[in-house]
C-alpha positions as CSV (number, residue, x, y, z in Angstrom):
1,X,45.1,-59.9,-30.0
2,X,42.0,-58.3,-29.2
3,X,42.1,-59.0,-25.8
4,X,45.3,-56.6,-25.7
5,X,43.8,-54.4,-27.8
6,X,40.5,-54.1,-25.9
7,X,42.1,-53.5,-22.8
8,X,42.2,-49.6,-22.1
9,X,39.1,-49.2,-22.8
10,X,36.5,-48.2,-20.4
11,X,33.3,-49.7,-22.0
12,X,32.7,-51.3,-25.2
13,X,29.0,-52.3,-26.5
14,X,28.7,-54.8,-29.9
15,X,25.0,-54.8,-31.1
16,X,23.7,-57.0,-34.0
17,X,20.7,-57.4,-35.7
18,X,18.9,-58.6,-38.7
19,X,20.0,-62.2,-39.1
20,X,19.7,-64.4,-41.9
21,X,20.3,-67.5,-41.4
22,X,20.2,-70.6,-44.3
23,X,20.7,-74.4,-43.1
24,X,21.9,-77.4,-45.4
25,X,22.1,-80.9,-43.6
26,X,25.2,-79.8,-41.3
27,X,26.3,-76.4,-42.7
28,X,24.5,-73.2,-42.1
29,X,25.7,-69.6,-43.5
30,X,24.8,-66.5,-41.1
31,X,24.8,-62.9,-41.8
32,X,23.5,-60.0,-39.9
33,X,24.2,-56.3,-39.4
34,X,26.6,-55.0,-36.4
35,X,28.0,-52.0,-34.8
36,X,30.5,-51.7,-32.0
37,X,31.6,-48.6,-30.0
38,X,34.3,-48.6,-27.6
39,X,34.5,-45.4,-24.9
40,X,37.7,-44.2,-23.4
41,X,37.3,-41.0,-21.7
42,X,39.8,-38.3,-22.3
43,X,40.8,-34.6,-22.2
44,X,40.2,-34.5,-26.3
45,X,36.5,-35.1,-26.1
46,X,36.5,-37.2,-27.9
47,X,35.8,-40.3,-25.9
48,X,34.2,-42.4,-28.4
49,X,34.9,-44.7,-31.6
50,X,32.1,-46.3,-33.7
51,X,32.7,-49.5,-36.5
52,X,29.8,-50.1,-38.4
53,X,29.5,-53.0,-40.5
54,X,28.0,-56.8,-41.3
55,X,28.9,-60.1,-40.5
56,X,29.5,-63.8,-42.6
57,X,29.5,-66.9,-40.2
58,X,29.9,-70.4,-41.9
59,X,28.7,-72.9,-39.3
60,X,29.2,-77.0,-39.1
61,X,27.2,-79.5,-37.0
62,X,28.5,-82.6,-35.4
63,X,27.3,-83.2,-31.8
64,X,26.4,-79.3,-31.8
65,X,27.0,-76.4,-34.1
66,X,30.1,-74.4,-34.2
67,X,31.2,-71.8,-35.9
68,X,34.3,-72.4,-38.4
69,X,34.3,-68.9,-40.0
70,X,33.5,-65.4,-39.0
71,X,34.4,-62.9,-40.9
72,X,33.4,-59.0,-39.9
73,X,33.2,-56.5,-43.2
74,X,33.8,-53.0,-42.0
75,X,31.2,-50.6,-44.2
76,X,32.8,-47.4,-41.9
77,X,34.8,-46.2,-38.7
78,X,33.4,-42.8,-37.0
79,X,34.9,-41.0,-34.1
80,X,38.0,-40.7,-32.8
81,X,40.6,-43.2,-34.4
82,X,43.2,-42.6,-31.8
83,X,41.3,-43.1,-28.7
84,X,44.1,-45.2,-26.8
85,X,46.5,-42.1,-27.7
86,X,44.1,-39.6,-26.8
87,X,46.1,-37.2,-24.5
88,X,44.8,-37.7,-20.7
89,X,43.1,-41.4,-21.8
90,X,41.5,-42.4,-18.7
């Protein structure tokens, strides 16, 4: 889960940007950039990870909007890819 996957890490920080958003009657699609970095320090350096990449939402409407499908498409990973492993992880 992500939760347990999410869980050594010191900080994380999602940003997203540049949505586009298309509504017909009760469905909408969503798309928009996003990046996530998570920080662990450790005796490597190397405290950081980066995913870059875009989102797809599918939404529906009954008494409010909810989202029924989000889907992340990873474009690249930069950083360290073993930052939980990283000898000395904090």
């Amino acid at each position: 889960s992500w939760e347990k996957a999410l869980k050594p890490l010191k900080a994380i920080h999602h940003q997203s940007g540049n949505f586009v958003v298309k509504v017909t009657g009760n469905e909408a699609t969503a798309f928009c950039y996003g990046i996530a970095l998570h920080y662990l320090p450790n005796q490597t350096g190397e405290n950081i990870r980066t995913f870059v990449g875009s989102y797809d939402f599918h939404l529906m409407k009954g008494e409010r909007w909810q989202i029924d499908l989000f889907k992340f498409n990873l474009k690249y990973i930069d950083g360290n890819l073993n930052l939980e492993r990283a000898q000395g992880a904090a």
